[in-house]
C-alpha positions as CSV (number, residue, x, y, z in Angstrom):
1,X,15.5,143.3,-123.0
2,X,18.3,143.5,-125.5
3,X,18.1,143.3,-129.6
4,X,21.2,143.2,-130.3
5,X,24.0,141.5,-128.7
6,X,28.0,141.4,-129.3
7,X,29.8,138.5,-128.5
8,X,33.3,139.4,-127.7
9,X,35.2,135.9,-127.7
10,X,35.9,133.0,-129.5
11,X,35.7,129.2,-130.0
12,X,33.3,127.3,-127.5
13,X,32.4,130.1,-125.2
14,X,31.3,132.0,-128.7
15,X,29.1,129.2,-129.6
16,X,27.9,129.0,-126.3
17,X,26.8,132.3,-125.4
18,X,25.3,133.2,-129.1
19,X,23.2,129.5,-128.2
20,X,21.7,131.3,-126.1
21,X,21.0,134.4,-127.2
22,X,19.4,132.8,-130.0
23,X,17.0,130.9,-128.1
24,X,16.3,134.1,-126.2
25,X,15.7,136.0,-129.4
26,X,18.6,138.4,-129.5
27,X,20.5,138.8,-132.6
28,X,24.0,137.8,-131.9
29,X,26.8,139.4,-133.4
30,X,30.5,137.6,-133.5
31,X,33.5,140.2,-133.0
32,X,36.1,137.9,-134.6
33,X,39.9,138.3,-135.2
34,X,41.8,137.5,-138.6
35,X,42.6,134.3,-137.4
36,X,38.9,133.3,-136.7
37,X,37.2,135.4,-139.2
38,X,36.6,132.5,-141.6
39,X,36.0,129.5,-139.4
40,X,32.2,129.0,-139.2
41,X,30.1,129.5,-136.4
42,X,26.2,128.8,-136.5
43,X,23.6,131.6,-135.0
44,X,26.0,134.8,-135.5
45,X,23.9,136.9,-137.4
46,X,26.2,139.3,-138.2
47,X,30.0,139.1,-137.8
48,X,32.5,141.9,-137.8
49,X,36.4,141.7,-138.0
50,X,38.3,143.2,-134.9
51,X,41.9,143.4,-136.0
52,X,45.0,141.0,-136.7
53,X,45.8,137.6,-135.2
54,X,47.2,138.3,-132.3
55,X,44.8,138.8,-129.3
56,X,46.6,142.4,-128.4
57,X,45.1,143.3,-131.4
58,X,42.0,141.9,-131.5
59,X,40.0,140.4,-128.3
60,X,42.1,142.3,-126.0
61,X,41.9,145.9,-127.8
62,X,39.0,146.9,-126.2
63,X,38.5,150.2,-128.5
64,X,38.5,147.7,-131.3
65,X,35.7,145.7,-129.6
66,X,33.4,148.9,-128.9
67,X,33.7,149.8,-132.5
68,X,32.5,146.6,-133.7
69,X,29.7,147.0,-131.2
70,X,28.6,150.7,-132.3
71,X,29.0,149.4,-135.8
72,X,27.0,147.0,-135.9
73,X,23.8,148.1,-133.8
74,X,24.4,146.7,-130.7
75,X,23.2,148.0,-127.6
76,X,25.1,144.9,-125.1
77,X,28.3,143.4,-125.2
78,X,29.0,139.7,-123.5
79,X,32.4,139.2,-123.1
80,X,32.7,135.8,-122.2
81,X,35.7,134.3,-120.1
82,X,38.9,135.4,-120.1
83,X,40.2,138.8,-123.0
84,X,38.6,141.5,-121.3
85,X,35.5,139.4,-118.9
86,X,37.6,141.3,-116.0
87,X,39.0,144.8,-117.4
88,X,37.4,147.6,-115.2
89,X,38.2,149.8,-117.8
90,X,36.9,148.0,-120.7
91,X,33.1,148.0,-118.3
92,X,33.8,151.9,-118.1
93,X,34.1,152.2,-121.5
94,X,31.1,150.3,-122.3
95,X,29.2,152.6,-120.2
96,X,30.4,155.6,-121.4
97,X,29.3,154.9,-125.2
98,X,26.0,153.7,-124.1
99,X,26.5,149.9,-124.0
100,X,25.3,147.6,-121.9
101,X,28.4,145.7,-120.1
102,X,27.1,141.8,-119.1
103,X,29.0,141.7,-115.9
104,X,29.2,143.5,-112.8
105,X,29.9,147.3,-112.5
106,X,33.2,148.7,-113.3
107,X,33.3,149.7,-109.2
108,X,32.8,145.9,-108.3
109,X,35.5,144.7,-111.3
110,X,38.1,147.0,-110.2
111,X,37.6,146.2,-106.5
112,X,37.4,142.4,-107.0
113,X,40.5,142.6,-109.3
114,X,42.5,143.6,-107.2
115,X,43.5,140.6,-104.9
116,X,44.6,142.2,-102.1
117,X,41.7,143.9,-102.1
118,X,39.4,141.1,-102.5
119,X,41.2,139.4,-99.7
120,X,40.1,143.0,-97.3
121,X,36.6,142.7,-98.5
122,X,36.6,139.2,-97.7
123,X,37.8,139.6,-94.5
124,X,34.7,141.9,-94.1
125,X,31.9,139.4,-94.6
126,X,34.0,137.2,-91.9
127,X,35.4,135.2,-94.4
128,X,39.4,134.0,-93.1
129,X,42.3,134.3,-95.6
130,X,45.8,133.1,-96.0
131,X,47.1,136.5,-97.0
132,X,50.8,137.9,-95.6
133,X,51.3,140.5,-97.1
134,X,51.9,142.8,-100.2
135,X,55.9,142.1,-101.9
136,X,56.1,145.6,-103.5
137,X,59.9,144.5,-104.2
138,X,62.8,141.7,-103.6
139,X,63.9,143.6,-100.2
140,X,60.5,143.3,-98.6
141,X,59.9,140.0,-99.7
142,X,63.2,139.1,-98.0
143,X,61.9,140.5,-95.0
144,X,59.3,138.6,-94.7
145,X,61.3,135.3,-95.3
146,X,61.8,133.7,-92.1
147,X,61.9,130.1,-91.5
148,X,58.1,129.6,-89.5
149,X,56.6,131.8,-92.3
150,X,57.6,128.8,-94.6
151,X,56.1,127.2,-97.4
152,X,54.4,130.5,-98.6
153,X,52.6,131.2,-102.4
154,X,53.8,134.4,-103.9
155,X,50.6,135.5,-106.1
156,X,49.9,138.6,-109.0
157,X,48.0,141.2,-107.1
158,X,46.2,141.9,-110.6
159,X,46.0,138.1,-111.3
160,X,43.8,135.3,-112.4
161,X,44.0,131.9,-114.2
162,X,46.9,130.3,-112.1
163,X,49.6,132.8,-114.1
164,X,52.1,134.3,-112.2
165,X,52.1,131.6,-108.5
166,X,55.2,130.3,-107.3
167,X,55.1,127.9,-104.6
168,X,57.9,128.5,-102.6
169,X,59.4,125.7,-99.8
170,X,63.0,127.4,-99.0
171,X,63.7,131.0,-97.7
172,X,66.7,130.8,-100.1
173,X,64.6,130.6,-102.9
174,X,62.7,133.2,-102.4
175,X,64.2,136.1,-104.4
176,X,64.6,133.8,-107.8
177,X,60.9,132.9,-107.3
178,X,60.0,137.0,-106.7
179,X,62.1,137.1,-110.4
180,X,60.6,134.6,-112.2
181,X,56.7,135.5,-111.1
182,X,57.2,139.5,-111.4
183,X,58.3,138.9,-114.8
184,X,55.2,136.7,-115.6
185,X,52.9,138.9,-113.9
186,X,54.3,141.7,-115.9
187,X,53.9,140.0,-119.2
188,X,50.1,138.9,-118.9
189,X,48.6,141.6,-116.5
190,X,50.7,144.5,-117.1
191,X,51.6,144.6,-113.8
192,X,54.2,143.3,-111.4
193,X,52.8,143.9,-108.2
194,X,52.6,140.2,-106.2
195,X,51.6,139.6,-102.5
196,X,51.8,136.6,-100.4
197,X,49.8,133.9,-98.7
198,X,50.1,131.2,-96.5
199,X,50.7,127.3,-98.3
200,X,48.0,125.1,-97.6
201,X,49.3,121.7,-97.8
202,X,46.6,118.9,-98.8
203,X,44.0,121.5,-99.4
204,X,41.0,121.2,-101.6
205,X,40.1,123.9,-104.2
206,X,36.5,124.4,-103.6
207,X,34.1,127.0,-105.1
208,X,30.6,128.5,-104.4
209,X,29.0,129.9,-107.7
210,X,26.4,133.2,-107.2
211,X,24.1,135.3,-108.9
212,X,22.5,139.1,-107.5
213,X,19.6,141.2,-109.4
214,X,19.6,144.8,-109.2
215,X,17.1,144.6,-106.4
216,X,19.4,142.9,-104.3
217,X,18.2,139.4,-104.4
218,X,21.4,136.4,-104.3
219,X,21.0,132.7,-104.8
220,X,23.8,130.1,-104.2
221,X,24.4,126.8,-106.0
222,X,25.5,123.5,-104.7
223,X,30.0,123.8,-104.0
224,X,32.3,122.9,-106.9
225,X,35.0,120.5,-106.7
226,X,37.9,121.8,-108.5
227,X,40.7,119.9,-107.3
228,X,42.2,118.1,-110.0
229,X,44.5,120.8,-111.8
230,X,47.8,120.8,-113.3
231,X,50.4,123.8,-112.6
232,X,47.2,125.6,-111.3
233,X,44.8,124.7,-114.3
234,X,41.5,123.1,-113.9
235,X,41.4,119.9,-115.9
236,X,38.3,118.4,-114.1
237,X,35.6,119.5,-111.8
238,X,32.6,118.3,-110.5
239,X,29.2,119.2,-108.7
240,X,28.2,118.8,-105.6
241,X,31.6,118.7,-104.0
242,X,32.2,114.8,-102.6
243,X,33.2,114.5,-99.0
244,X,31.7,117.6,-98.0
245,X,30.0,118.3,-94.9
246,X,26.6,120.1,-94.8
247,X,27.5,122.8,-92.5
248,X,30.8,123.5,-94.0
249,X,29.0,123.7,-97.3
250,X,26.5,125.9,-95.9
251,X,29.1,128.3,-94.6
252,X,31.2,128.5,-97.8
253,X,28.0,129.5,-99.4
254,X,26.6,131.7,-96.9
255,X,30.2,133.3,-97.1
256,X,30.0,133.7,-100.8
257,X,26.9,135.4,-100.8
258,X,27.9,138.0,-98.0
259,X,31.1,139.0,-100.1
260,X,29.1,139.3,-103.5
261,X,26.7,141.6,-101.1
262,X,29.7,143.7,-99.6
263,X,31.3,144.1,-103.1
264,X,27.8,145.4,-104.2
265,X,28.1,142.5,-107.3
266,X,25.0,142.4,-109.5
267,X,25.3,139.5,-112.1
268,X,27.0,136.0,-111.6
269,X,30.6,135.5,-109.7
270,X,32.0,132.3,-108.3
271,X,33.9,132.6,-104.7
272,X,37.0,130.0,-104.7
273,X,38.1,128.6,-101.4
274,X,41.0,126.2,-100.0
275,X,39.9,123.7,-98.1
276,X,40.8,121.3,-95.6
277,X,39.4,119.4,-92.8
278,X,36.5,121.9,-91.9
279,X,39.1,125.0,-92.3
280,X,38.1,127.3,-94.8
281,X,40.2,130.0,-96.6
282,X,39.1,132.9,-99.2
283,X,41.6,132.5,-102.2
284,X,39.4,135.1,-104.4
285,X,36.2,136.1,-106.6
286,X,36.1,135.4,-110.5
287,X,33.5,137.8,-111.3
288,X,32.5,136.6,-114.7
289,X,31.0,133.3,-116.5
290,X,33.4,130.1,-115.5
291,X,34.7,127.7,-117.8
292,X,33.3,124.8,-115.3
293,X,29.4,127.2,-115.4
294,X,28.2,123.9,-117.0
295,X,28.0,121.3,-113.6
296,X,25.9,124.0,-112.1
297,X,23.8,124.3,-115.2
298,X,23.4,120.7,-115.3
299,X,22.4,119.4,-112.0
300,X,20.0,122.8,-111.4
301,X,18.4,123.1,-114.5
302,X,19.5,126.3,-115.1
303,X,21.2,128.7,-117.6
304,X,23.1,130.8,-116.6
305,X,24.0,132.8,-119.4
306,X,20.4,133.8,-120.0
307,X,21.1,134.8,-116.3
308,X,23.4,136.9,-116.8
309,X,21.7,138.5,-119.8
310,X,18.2,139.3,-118.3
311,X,19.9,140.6,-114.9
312,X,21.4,143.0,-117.3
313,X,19.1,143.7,-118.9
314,X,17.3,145.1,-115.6
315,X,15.3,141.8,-115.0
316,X,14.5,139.9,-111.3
317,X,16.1,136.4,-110.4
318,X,13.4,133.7,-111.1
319,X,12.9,131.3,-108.5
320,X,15.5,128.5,-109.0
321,X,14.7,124.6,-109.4
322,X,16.1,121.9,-106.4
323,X,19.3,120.6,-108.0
324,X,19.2,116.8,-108.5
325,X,22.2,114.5,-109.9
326,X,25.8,114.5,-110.3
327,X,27.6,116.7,-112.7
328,X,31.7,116.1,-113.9
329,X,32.9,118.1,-116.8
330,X,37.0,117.4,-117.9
331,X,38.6,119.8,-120.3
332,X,40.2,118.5,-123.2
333,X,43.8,120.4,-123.9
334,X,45.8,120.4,-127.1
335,X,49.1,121.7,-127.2
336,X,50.2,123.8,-129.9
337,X,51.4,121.5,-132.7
338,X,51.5,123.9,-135.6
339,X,48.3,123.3,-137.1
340,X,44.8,122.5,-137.0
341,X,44.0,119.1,-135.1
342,X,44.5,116.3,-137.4
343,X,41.0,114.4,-135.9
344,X,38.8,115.2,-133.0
345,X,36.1,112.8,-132.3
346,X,33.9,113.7,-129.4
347,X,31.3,112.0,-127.5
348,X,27.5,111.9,-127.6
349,X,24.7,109.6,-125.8
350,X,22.6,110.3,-122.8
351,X,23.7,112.3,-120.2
352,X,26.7,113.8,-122.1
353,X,27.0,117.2,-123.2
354,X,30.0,118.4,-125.1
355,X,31.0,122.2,-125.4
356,X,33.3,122.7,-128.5
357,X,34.4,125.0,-130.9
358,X,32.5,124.1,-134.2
359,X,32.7,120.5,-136.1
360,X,36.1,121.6,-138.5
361,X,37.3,124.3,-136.3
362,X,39.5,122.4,-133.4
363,X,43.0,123.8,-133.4
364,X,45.8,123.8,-130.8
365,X,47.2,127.5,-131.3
366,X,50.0,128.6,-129.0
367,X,48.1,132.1,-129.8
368,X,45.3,131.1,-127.4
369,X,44.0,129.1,-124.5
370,X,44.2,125.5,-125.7
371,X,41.0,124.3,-124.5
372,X,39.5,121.8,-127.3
373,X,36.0,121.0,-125.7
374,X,34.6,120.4,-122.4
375,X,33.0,116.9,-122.0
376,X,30.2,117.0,-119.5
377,X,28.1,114.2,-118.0
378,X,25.5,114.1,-115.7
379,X,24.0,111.0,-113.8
380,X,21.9,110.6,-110.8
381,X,24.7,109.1,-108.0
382,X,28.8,109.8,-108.3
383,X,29.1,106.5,-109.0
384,X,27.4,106.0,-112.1
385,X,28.6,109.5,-113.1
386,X,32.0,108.2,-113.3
387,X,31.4,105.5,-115.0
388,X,29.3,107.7,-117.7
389,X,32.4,109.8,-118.2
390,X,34.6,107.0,-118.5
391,X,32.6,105.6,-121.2
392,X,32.5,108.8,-122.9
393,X,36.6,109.3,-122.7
394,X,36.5,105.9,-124.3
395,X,34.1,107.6,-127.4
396,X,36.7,110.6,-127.6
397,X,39.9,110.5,-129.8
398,X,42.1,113.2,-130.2
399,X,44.7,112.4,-133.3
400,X,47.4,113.9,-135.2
401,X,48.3,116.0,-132.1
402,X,49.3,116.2,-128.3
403,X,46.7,116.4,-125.7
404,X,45.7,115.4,-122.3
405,X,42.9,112.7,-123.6
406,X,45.3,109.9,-121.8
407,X,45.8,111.6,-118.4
408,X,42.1,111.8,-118.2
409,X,41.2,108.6,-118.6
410,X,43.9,107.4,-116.3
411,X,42.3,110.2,-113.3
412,X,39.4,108.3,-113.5
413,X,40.3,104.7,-112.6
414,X,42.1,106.7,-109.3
415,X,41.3,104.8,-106.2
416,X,41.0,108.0,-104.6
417,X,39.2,110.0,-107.0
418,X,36.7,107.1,-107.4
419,X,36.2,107.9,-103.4
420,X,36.2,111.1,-104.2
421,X,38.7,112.3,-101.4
422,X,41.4,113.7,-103.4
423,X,42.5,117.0,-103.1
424,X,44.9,119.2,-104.9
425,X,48.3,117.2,-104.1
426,X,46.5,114.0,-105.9
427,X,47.1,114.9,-109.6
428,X,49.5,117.8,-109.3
429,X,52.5,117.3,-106.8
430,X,54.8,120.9,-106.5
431,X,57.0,120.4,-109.2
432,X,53.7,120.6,-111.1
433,X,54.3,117.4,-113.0
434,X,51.5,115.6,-113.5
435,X,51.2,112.2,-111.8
436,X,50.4,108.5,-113.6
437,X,47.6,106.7,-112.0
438,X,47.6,103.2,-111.7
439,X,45.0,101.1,-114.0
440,X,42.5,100.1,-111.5
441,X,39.5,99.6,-114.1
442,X,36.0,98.4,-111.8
443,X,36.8,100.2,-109.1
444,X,34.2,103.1,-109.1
């Protein structure tokens, strides 16, 4: 087992994995930028400055971040979600200086990044896809734009976290949308390569989380709803996955654990599908800890950080416990407002976990994700799972700055969300606007 671990992120995932890692008896280290380096954060032993504000410089200079590690005596590095949780070359690097990497192998991150890729080695373990084709440039995306092909999804081969898609419902409108998501893919992957999928009108965004040992030994969880987004961003999911059949849960999760198998994955990695009716279709692996990790963890019994860290370390999968409950979690945005929130008052009582930066420490930064805190709930039924969450959304404020606190309370008096047979068109139509609910208050 590790001694000494580096914890290559910032805000709640920081506080989250060095929770852990405490519990566990690893020293936890905090690789923080400038911008961070004085805001306080509880169970970092040690912490050690990686460079300027900006991310470029910081959480996403990997040199930087294997410094800090060497310097400090650490012989692991989490990274987290998101900065360099994906980087092949980052793993590689790790490697090469002698430091564990908690994630799967470079071979597995490069392969898996790589959507295109991911959608072959899909197609391997029998899993169907929506994929076209690759548009290497505005000519052969023309080509491909005939009328029965329409609505198609131009996507960032090198992608991930709903940058870089354009929905597109008009051959004419084809090129501009090529334009616009080459030039986004460029600026956040350094990369401009996009390929194409089939649209999936009134489709569900379901996902099967997994976890392999290095001897080979996979487990599946229960399927998480991830429908409710906005312009391709989770704002609320939920475990298990309402209005799902057994044997089409059963086949997503067989599926997932097949691919992981293929891919030769040892660690954690959720497997994301579109869904509708009781057709399935691979969208792509996220080989890395999830933002929405905390349903699973709360309706199993589980943690699956400490997962990640003992397969790393070299350690077997212990059995897992029967999951029991319901499990919601809704993420709390602020948009950048040029300062630190004004007041942020979150929610406690039973069944509620919050996942936040530390008390003093909430700030909507155009810098960084703008993810405040995740408010989790768990219950035994749906039903009074909903209701917990709504009482908890009633504990939260958020003032002093803009956030999506309103829009979440109004998703949960939804006559179809209270159902729960919504699917991605229910919050987020194309324009990707997000839609007012109707006050229907008693009617979960």
């Amino acid at each position: 087992m590790f001694d000494r671990v580096l914890v290559a992120n910032r805000g709640e995932v920081a506080l989250r994995i060095l929770r852990t890692l405490r519990e566990m008896g690893i020293d936890g280290v905090l690789a923080s930028s400038m911008a961070d380096a004085r805001l306080p954060m509880p169970h970092a032993r040690a912490r050690v400055c990686i460079g300027g504000d900006d991310p470029t410089s910081s959480y996403l200079n990997p040199c930087r971040v294997i410094g800090a590690a060497v310097a400090s005596g650490a012989d692991a590095i989490h990274p987290g979600y998101g900065f360099l949780s994906e980087d092949a070359d980052f793993a590689r690097m790790c490697a090469e200086m002698g430091l564990a990497f908690i994630g799967p192998s470079p071979e597995a991150l490069r392969r898996l990044g790589n959507k295109v890729e991911a959608c072959r080695l899909a197609a391997e373990a029998g899993l169907p896809t929506l994929l076209v084709g690759v548009a290497r440039d505005e000519a052969e995306i023309a080509g491909m734009a005939h009328e029965e092909l329409f609505p198609i999804v131009l996507k960032p081969v090198m992608g991930g976290g709903g940058k870089g898609i354009r929905a597109v419902f008009r051959p004419e409108d084809t090129g501009e949308a090529w334009r616009q998501a080459r030039k986004e893919a460029s600026t956040a992957f350094r990369d401009g390569g996009l390929y194409v999928e089939r649209y999936l009108p009134g489709a569900r965004h379901l996902e099967a989380q997994v976890i392999r040992d290095t001897r080979g030994n996979t487990a599946t969880f229960p399927l998480r709803e991830c429908s409710i987004q906005r312009r391709h961003q989770k704002w609320l999911e939920e475990t298990p996955a309402p209005s799902c059949p057994e044997r089409l849960e059963s086949r997503l999760r067989e599926g997932a654990a097949r691919l992981v198998e293929i891919c030769g994955l040892v660690g954690i990695a959720t497997v994301e599908y579109l869904v509708r009716g009781e057709s399935y279709f691979f969208l792509e692996v996220n080989p890395r800890l999830q933002v929405e990790h905390t349903v699973t963890e709360m309706i199993c019994g589980i943690d699956l950080v400490r997962e990640q860290v003992r397969i790393a370390s070299g350690e077997e999968l212990d059995p897992l416990p029967a999951p029991r409950g319901h499990a919601m979690e809704v993420r709390l945005y602020g948009y950048p407002a040029g300062g630190r929130a004004c007041r942020l008052t979150l929610p406690g009582g039973n069944g509620i976990r919050v996942d936040a930066a530390p008390t003093g420490t909430a700030a909507a930064s155009s810098r960084y994700d703008g993810l405040l805190a995740k408010i989790c709930s768990w219950s035994p039924t749906r039903e009074m799972n909903v209701r917990r969450m709504r009482r908890a959304l009633e504990e939260t404020e958020a003032a002093g700055f803009r956030s999506n606190l309103e829009e979440l309370r109004s998703l949960l008096e939804n006559k179809d969300f209270q159902r729960g047979t919504y699917d991605l068109s229910t919050f987020d139509d194309r324009s990707g606007e997000p839609r007012r609910f109707r006050q229907t208050r008693g009617q979960s």
